[in-house]
VOTOR-720149 format. One record per residue (C-alpha): x, y, z negated. Coordinates in steps of 0.001 Angstrom, whole numbers, plus 500000, padded with zeros to 6 digits. Each point is the difference from the previous one (the first is absolute). Example, Ala and Ser with C-alpha at 12.3 -4.5 7.8 and 13.67 -1.06 7.14 Angstrom:
c1, c2, c3
512300, 495500, 492200 $
501370, 503440, 500660 $
//
This chain:
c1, c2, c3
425029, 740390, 267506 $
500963, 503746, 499760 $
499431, 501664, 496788 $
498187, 503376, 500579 $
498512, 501467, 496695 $
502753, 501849, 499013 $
498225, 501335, 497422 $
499295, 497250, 498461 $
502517, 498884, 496664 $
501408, 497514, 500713 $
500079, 496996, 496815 $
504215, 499039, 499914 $
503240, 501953, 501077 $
499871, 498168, 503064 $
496399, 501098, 500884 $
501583, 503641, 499898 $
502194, 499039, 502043 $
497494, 499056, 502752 $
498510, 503627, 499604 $
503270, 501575, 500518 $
501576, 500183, 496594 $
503470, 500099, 499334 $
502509, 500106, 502349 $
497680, 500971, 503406 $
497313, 501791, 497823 $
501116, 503354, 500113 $
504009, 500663, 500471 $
501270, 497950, 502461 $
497058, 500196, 502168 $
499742, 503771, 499383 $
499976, 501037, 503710 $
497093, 499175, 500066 $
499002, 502847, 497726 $
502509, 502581, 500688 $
504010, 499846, 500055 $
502305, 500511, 496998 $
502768, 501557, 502449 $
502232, 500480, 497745 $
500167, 496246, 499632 $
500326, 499504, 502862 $
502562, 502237, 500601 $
501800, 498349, 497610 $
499637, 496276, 501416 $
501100, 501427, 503541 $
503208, 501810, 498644 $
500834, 496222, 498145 $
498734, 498876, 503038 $
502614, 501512, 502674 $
503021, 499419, 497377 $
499098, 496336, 499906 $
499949, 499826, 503783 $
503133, 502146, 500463 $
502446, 497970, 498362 $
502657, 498690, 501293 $
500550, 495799, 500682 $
495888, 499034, 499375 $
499625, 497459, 502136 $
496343, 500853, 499446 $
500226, 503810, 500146 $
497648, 501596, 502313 $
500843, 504018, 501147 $
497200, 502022, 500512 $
500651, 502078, 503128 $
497715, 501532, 502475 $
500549, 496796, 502308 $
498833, 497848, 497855 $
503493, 497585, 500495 $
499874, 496881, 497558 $
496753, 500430, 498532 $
497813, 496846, 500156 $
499233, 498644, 503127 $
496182, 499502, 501425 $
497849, 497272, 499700 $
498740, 498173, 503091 $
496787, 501680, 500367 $
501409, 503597, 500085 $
498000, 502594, 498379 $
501864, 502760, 501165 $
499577, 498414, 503975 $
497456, 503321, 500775 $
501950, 502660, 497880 $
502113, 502698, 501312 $
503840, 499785, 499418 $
500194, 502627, 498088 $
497363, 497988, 497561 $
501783, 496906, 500580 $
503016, 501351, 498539 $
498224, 501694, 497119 $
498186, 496459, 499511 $
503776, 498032, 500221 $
501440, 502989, 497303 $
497268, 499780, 497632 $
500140, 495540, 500360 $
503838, 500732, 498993 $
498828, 501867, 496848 $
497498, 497361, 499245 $
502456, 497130, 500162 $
502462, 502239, 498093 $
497536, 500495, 497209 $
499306, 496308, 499754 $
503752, 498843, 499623 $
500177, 502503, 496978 $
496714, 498467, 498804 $
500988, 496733, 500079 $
502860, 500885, 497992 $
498855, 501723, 497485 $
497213, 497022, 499931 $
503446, 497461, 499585 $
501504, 502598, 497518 $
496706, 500116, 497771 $
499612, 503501, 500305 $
496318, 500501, 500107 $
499387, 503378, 500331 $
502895, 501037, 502763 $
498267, 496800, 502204 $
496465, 501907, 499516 $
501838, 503260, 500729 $
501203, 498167, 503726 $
496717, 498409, 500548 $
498050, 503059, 499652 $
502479, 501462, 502490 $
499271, 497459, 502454 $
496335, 501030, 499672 $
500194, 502848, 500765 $
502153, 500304, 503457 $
497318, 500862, 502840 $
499915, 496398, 501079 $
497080, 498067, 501225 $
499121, 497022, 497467 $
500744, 497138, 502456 $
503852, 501687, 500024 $
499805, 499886, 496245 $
499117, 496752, 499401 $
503400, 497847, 500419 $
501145, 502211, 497596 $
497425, 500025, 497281 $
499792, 495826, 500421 $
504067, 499806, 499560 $
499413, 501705, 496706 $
497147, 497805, 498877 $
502121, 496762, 500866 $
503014, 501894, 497934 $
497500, 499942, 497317 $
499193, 496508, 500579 $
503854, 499483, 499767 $
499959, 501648, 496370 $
497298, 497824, 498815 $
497477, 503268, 499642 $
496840, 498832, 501103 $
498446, 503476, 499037 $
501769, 502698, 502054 $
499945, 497589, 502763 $
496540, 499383, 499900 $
499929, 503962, 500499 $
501674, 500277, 502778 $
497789, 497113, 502117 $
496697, 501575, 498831 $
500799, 503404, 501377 $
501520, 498530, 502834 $
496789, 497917, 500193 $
497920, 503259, 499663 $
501698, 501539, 502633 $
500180, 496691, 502338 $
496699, 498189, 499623 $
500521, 498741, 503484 $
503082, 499552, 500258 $
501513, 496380, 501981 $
502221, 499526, 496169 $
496626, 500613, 497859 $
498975, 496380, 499496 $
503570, 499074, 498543 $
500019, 503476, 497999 $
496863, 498851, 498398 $
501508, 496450, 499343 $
503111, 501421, 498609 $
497649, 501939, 497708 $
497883, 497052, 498670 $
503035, 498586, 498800 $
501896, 502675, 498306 $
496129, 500844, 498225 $
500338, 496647, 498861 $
503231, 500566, 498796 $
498741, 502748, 497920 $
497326, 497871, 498543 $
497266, 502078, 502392 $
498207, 496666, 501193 $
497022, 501548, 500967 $
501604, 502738, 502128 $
502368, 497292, 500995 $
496905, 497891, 501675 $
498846, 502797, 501245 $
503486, 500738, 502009 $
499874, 496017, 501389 $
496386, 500490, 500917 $
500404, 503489, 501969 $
503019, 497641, 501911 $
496831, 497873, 501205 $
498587, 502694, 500707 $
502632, 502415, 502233 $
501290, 497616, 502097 $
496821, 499596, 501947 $
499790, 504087, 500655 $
503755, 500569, 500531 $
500660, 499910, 503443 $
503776, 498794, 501511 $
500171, 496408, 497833 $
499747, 497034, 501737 $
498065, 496606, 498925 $
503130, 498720, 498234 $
500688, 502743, 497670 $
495992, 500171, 499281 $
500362, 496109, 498717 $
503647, 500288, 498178 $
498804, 503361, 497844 $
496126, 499048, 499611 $
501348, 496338, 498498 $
502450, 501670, 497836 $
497618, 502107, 498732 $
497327, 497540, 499548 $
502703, 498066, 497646 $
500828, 503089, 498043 $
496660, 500563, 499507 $
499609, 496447, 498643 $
502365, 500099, 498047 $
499935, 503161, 498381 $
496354, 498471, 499167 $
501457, 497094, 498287 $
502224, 502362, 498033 $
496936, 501952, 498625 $
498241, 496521, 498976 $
497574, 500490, 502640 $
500572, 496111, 501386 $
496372, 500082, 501650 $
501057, 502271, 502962 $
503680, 499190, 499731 $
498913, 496430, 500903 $
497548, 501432, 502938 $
502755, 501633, 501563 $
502362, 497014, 499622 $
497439, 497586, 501633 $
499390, 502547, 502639 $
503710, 499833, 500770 $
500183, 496569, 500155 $
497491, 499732, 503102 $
502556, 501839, 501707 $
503104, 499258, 501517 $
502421, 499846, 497086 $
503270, 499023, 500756 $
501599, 497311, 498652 $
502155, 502200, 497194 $
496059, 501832, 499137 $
497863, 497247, 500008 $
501284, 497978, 496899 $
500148, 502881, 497705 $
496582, 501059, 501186 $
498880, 496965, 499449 $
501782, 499816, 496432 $
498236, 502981, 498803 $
496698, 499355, 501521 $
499782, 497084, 497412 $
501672, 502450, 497364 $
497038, 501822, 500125 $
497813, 497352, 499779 $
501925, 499177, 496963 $
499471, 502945, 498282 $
496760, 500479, 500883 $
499728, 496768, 497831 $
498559, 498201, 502528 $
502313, 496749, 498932 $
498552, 497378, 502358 $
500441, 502292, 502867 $
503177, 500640, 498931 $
500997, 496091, 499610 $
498706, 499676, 503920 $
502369, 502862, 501021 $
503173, 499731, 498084 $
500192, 495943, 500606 $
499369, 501127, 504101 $
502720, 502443, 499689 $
502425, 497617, 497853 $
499749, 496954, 502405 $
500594, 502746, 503253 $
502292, 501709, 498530 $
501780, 498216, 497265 $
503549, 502210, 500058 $
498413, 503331, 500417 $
501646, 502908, 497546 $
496517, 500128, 498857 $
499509, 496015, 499031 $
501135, 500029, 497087 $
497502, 502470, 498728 $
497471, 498367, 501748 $
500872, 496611, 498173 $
499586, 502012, 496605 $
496669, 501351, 501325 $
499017, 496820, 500532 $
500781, 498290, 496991 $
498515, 502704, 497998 $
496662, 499608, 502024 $
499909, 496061, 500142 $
500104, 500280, 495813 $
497654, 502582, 499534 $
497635, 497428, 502130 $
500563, 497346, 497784 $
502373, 498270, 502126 $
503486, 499590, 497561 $
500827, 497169, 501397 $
500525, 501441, 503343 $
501422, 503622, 498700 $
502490, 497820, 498061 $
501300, 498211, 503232 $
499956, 503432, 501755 $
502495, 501785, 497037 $
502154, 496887, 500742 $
500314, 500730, 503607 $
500387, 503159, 499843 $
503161, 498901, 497843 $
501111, 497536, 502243 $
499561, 501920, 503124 $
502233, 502809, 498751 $
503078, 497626, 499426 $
500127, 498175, 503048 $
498882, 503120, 501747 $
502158, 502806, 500998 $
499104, 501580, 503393 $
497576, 502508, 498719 $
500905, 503164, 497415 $
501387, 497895, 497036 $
499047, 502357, 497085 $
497177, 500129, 501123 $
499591, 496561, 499399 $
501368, 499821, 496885 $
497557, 502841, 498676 $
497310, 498426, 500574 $
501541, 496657, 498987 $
500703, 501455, 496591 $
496545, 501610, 499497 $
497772, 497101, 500897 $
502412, 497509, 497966 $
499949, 502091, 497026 $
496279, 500577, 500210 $
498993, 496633, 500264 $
502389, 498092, 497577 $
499535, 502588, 497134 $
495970, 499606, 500908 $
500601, 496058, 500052 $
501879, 500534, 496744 $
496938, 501673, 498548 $
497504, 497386, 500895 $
502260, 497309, 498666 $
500790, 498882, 503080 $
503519, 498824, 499587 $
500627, 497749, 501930 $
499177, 502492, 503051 $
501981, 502779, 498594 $
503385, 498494, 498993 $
500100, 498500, 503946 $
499356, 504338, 501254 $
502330, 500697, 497289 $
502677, 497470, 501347 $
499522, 501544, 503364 $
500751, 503426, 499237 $
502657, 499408, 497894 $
501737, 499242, 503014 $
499410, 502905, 502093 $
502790, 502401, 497765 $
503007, 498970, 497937 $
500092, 503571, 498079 $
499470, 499442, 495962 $
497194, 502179, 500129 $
498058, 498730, 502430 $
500819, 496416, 499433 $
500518, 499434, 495642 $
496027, 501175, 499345 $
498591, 497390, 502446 $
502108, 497279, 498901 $
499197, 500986, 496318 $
496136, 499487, 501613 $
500704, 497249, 501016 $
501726, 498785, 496380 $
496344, 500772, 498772 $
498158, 497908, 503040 $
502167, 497084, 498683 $
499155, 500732, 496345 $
496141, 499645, 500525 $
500371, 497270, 502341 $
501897, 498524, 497083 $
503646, 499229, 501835 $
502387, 500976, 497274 $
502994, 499186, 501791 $
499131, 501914, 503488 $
498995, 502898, 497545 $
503631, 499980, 498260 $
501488, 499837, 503641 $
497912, 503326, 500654 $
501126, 501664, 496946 $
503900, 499127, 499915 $
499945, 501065, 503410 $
499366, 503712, 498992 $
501999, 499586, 497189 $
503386, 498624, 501707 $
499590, 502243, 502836 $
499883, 502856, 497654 $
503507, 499054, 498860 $
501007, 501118, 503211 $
499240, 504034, 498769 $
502426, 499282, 497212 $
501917, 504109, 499818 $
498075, 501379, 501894 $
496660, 501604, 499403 $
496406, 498037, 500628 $
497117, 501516, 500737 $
497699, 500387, 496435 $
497317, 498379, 501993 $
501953, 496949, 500987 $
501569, 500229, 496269 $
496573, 499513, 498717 $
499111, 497280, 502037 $
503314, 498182, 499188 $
499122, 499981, 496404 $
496697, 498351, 500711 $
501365, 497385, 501922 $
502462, 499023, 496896 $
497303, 500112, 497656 $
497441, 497907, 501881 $
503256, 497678, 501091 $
500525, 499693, 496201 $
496374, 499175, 499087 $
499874, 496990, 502949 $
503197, 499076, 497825 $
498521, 499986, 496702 $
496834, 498444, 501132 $
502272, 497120, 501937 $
502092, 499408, 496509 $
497166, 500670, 497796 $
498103, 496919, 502110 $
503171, 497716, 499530 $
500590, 500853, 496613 $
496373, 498526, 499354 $
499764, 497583, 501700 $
502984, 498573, 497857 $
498759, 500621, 496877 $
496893, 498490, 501299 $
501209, 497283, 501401 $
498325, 500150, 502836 $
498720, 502246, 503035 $
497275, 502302, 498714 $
496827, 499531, 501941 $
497544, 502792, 500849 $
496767, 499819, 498067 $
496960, 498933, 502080 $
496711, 500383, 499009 $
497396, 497632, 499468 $
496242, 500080, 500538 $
499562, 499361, 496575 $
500731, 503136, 497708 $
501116, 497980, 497248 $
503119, 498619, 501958 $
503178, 501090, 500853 $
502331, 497518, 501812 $
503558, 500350, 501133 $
//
């Protein structure tokens, strides 16, 4: 889709770009209005003395023969020219090539304005486009390199403008959708991955197997930069699309993981159940399982189904310890988040019994005091409630031993903090356990709990 109404303002700093802002709006591109020549002038004298020197294994002299400069392509364009305009075409390639190693440098050296400076002097040599354009791409990929989305979407636009038809177009406009979404442009950057779709049927050279590798690429981008903008409706359209194709086997099981994403987030929950489980049981050590285990559990209790998510959490737990052949931290991620998120929510709804056995489980997964002291401290309070004194005290003297082991050196005020809560709660179980005994000795016997009767006016023991 080429953008036309250059009159039109565009809404962001990348939409100016588009129109020719910037870099290619007026002074690099400025042949194309007239020639600063004493610019240019300038860039050729820099130029020859780059060229000249002595020991470049790159340096290219720019005599009337032409010797060194860059060789021809295949399909010749110079094969009907005279010599006399072959060599002028050879000299003026050499200054071309020339002006791009000094742009590249100056790209590599940050110096903005002296790699403008180059670039406009590449413009302007009398040089058809198609002789231009290895040049002008190198600099976009330097770009790339540099992690500067913006100049380099620059360069591929005007090259774009220049090269509609060009056999390279389809993967210049894929290249583009992703650095737009880079920049945060995700409408221009669907636009880019849609006008892939669309060049590859009018460019002429490309054979079938190119047309499928950049058209499926593009239809994932496009998918995914959906997803990204929360638009999980037509993310998931293009997902199912692309799994009626021929995925191969690395594809098809994160397509198929974030086809039921999308269901997921379009809330969709029983859907989501149908796909995740699918995925989980076909694919149970994909890098993307252990999400989809999360996904899952989260959907099977927002159904009503705790049971089930509860048993789900545990796997997921399980699975990570005996399993190592997939990305590990990614495993534990998730591990952590679903645990976490489902004890403390447990813990909430007085569900202790539930929570303490998560919390159990994840103390296990790291040894470090701060990951490890706060969920056995839960834990101390799962006890507590569940009233098992004596597994609570283990909890709590755990923290407080191991915290011995900081003794000169300093702890964390966090950890600190959390240390002093564990004595103090350690100390109340205490009091409460001699308190009891102290009692029941006076007493002479065990104290009972008071039960009601259905009669008001009694009180047994």
């Amino acid at each position: 889709m080429r953008m036309k109404r250059m009159g039109q303002k565009p809404k962001d700093l990348l939409g100016a770009v588009v129109f020719g802002a910037a870099l290619f709006g007026g002074i690099v591109f400025a042949a194309e209005d007239g020639v600063d020549a004493k610019r240019v002038g300038q860039a050729k004298e820099e130029l020859q003395k780059s060229l000249t020197k002595d020991g470049g294994s790159d340096a290219v002299k720019l005599d009337a023969k032409g010797d060194g400069a860059a060789a021809a392509k295949p399909e010749d364009p110079a094969a009907e020219m005279s010599p006399a305009e072959k060599r002028e075409r050879t000299t003026k390639l050499g200054e071309v090539q020339g002006f791009l190693d000094l742009a590249r440098k100056a790209i590599e050296e940050k110096k903005e304005e002296l790699a403008s400076h180059y670039l406009e002097s590449i413009a302007n040599i009398k040089l058809s486009d198609a002789d231009k354009k290895d040049a002008l791409i190198s600099l976009a990929e330097a770009y790339e390199e540099k992690k500067e989305p913006v100049k380099a979407i620059q360069i591929y636009e005007k090259v774009l403008k220049l090269l509609e038809n060009d056999g390279d177009a389809p993967e210049w406009l894929f290249r583009l959708g992703k650095l737009y979404r880079e920049t945060n442009s995700m409408t221009l950057s669907v636009n880019r991955f849609y006008a892939v779709l669309n060049s590859v049927v009018k460019v002429s050279g490309r054979g079938f197997e190119n047309y499928v590798a950049i058209t499926r690429k593009a239809q994932r981008e496009i998918a995914d930069t959906y997803f990204i903008m929360g638009d999980f409706a037509q993310a998931q359209k293009f997902y199912n699309l692309m799994l009626r194709s021929d995925l191969s086997e690395e594809e098809k099981p994160l397509i198929m993981f974030k086809a039921g994403h999308c269901t997921f987030m379009r809330d969709d929950m029983a859907a989501a159940m149908v796909a995740l489980e699918k995925f989980i049981r076909e694919y149970p050590g994909h890098d993307a399982a252990p999400e989809a285990r999360y996904l899952l559990a989260v959907a099977q209790r927002a159904q009503g189904r705790t049971k089930e998510a509860y048993d789900t959490v545990l796997d997921l737990l399980r699975y990570q310890r005996d399993k190592k052949d997939s990305d590990p931290e990614k495993w534990i991620f998730w591990q952590k988040k679903a645990g976490n998120e489902f004890a403390n929510d447990y813990y909430q709804r007085a569900d202790f019994v539930n929570a303490v056995t998560i919390y159990q489980v994840l103390s296990t997964l790291n040894e470090a005091a701060d990951w490890r002291w706060p969920i056995v401290y839960q834990m101390g309070l799962c006890f507590e409630r569940l009233r098992l004194e004596p597994r609570a005290h283990e909890c709590y003297k755990h923290i407080t031993e191991s915290a011995k082991k900081f003794a000169g050196t300093e702890m964390p005020k966090s950890l600190e903090i959390l240390v002093q809560m564990a004595g103090w709660r350690d100390g109340q179980l205490d009091w409460s356990r001699k308190s009891g005994s102290t009692l029941n000795s006076l007493l002479g016997a065990e104290i009972k709990p008071i039960t009601v009767n259905p009669d008001p006016g009694k009180v047994t023991r």
